[in-house]
N, C-alpha and C positions, 0 to 999 in steps of 0.2 A: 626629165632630162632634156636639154636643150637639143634642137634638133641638127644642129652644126657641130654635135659633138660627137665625132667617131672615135667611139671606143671598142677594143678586142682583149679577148683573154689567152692566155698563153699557160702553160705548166712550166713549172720550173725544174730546169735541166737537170738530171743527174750530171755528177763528175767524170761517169764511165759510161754514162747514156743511160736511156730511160729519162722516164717524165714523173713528177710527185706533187702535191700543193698540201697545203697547211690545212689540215682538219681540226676539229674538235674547238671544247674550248667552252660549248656549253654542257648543262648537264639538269637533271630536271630528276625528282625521284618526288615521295610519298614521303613527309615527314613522320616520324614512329609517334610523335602525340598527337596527330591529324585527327578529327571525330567525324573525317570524309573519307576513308581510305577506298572504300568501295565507288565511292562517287568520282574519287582521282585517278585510281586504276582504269574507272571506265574512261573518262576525261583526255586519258594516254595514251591509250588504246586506238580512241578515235584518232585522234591527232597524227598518227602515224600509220594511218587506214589507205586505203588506196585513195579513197572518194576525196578525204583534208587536204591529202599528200597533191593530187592534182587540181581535184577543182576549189580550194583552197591558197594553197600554198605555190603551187605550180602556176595558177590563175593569175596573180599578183605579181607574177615574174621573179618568184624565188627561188632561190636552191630545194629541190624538193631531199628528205632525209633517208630516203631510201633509195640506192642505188637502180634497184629494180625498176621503179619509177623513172627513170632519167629521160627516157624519150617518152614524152607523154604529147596530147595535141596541143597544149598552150607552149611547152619549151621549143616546140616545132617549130613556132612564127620566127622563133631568133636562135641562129646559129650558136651564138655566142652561151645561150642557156643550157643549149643541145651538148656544147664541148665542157660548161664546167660541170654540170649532172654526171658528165660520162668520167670524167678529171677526179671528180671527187673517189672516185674507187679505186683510183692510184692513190689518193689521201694516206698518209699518216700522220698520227699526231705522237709529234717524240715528247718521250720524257726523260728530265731531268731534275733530279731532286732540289738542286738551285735556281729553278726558272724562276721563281716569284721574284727573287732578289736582284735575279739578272733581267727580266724584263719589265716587270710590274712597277717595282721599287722608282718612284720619282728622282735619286741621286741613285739610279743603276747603272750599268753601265751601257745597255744599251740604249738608254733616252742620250746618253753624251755622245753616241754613233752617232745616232739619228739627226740630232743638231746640229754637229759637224757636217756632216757628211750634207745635210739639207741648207741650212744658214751658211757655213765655213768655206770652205776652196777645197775640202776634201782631202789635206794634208796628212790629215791624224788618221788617216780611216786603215792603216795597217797596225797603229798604236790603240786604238778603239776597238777595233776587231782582238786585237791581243787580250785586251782589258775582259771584255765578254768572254772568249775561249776560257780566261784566268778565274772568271766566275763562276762559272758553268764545273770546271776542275775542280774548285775548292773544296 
């Protein structure tokens, strides 16, 4: 990261107050025809161990996956690690039975927000936002 570049993180507001951010999204399991299962169980296990979680994952300046981990010595050095580790246990990750088509899908509706609202003057972004709500409903 460039060292002129100051960046912060923040939660995203409730409507009625309270703070929440976007979790989830990956997802990892043991395929049923694996001829590793025991070797991948152990593999998972470690992965989300105290020792991966910090001097691994935490080491490297990432989001560590367990909460309980969140203030660890390496997210110490940076505030900014310290507040999303602790952010993340506000986390939820919503579901909707339409999200792939509403957000994944390349002519979804939300990639047409996002262009507007990013390329455009920001016109349509009550029209775009309608269009998303309408997908997400269907």
């Amino acid at each position: 990261m460039p060292k002129n570049l100051d960046l912060g993180v923040a939660p995203i507001p409730g409507p009625d107050g309270g703070r929440s951010t976007f979790v989830g999204g990956d997802a990892v399991g043991v395929s049923a025809t694996s001829k590793k299962v025991d070797q991948a169980w152990n593999f998972l296990a470690w992965s989300l161990g105290d020792d991966a979680q910090v001097n691994v994952v935490a080491a490297h300046k990432d989001v560590v996956a367990r909460t309980d981990l969140a203030a660890n010595k390496y997210s110490a050095a940076d505030p900014r690690l310290v507040a999303v580790n602790q952010l993340v246990a506000d986390g939820r990750t919503p579901y909707a039975l339409k999200f792939g088509q509403t957000f994944n899908d390349p002519n979804g509706p939300w990639l047409s927000l996002m262009r507007d609202a990013v390329f455009g003057d920001g016109a349509s972004l009550e029209k775009d936002n309608k269009a998303v709500t309408a997908s997400l409903a269907d």
